[in-house]
N, C-alpha and C positions, 0 to 999 in steps of 0.2 A: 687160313683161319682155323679150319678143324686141326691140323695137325698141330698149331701153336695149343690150342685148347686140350686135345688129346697130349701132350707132352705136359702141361703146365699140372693136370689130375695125377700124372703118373709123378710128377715130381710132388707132387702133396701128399699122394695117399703112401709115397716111401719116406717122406720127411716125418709124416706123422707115426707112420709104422715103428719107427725107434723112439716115439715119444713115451714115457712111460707116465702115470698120473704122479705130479706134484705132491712132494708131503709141505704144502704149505698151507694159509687159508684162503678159504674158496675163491677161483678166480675162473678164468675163462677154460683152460684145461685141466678144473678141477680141483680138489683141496679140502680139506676139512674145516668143520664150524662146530658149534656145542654152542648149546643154552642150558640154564638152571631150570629145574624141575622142584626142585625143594631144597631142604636146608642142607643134603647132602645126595640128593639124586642128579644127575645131569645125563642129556640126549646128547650122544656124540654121532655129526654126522661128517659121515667121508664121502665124496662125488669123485666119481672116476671118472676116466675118457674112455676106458676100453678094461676088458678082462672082469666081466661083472662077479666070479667066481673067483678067482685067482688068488692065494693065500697072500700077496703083498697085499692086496687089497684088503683084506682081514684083519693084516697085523697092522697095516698102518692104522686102522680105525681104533686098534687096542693101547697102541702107542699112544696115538690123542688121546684114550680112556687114562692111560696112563700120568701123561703131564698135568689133565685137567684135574684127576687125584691131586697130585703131588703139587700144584699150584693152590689149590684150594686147602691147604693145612691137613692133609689126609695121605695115608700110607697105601692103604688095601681099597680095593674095590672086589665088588660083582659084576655079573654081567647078568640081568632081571630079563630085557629081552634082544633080542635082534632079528632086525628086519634088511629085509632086502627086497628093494622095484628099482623102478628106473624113473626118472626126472627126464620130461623135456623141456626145453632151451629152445626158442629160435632165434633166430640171426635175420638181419635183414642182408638182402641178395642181388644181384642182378640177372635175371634172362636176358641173353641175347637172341634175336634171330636173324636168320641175313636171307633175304628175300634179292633175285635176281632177275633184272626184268630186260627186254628187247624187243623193240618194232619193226614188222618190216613194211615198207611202203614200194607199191607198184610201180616197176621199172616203167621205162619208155626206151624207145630204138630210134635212132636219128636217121637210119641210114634208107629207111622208108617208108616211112610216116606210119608203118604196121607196128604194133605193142607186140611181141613175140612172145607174152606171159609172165616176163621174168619179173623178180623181183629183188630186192635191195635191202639192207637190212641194216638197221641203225647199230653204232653201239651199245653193248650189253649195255647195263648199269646196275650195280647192285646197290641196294640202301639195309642198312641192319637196322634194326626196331631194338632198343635196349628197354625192359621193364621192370622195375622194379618189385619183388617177391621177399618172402620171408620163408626161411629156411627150418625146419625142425629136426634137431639133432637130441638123441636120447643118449643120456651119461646114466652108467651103472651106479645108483646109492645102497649105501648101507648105513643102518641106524642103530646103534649101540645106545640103551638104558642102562646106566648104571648106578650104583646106590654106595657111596663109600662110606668107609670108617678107619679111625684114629690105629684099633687093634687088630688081630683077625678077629673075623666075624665068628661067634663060637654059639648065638641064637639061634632056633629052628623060625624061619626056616632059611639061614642065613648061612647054616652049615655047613653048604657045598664047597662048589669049585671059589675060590677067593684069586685075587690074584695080587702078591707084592711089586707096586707101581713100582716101585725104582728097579727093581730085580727086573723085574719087564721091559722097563723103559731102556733099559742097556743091554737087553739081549736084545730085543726088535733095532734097534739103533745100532746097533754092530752086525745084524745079519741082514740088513736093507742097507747098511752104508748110507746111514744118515748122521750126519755131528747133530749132537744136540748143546 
């Protein structure tokens, strides 16, 4: 049972090691979502599985900055603030335990009528206890404000860094090997 158990971790934790975070919307290994803020603000958020730092992780949250411009009748965006923590998830689980037990009970001697101490010992028996737990696993988020417009942005203090969504949208999407 342990070695079934020790193989079955070692085949997840290398099945999931090539798993990379989803550019889809949010599901169980992660994805992005966005809500409205105002008439042309929106939070875009990205949930990872892993690499809370990692510039895919970045670019895919600028990406969605990018389509939710470009779907909502707008060219350019800013980027107002960004945040990054982590979100915990739990899962419901099973504990196992496996608990082993045997008795032994005092021989006897036939051969005359003296007990010579020994003793006898039943079969093992093991019983496993399964319990049900809940699991807490932490995905790396990040939180993209943004604040579009039709032009570039040429108000103070709106001056800065801008970014053209469709320019964007096809460079991120060609250098992640995403079709949009």
């Amino acid at each position: 049972m342990k070695i079934l158990t020790a193989f079955l971790l070692v085949v997840l934790a290398l099945s999931l090691a090539g798993c990379g975070t989803p550019y889809t919307p949010v599901s169980a290994n992660g994805g992005h979502s966005f809500k409205r803020l105002g008439p042309d603000s929106f939070e875009i958020t990205f949930l990872a599985n892993n690499n809370l730092y990692s510039q895919r992780f970045r670019d895919l949250a600028k990406l969605r900055a990018c389509e939710v411009t470009l779907d909502h009748g707008y060219n350019f965006f800013i980027i107002e603030a960004e945040e990054y923590d982590e979100m915990e998830r739990t899962f419901p689980s099973m504990a196992s335990t496996t608990v082993a037990t045997s008795t032994t009970t005092p021989g006897s001697s036939s051969s005359g009528g003296s007990s010579s101490g020994s003793s006898t010992s039943a079969p093992t028996t093991t019983t496993t206890i399964v319990t049900p737990i809940n699991r807490s696993m932490y995905y790396p988020r990040i939180r993209l404000t943004i604040r579009c417009f039709i032009n570039p942005p040429t108000s103070i203090p709106h001056a800065g860094i801008w970014y053209d969504a469709e320019r964007w949208r096809e460079d991120l999407a060609v250098k992640h090997q995403i079709e949009i």
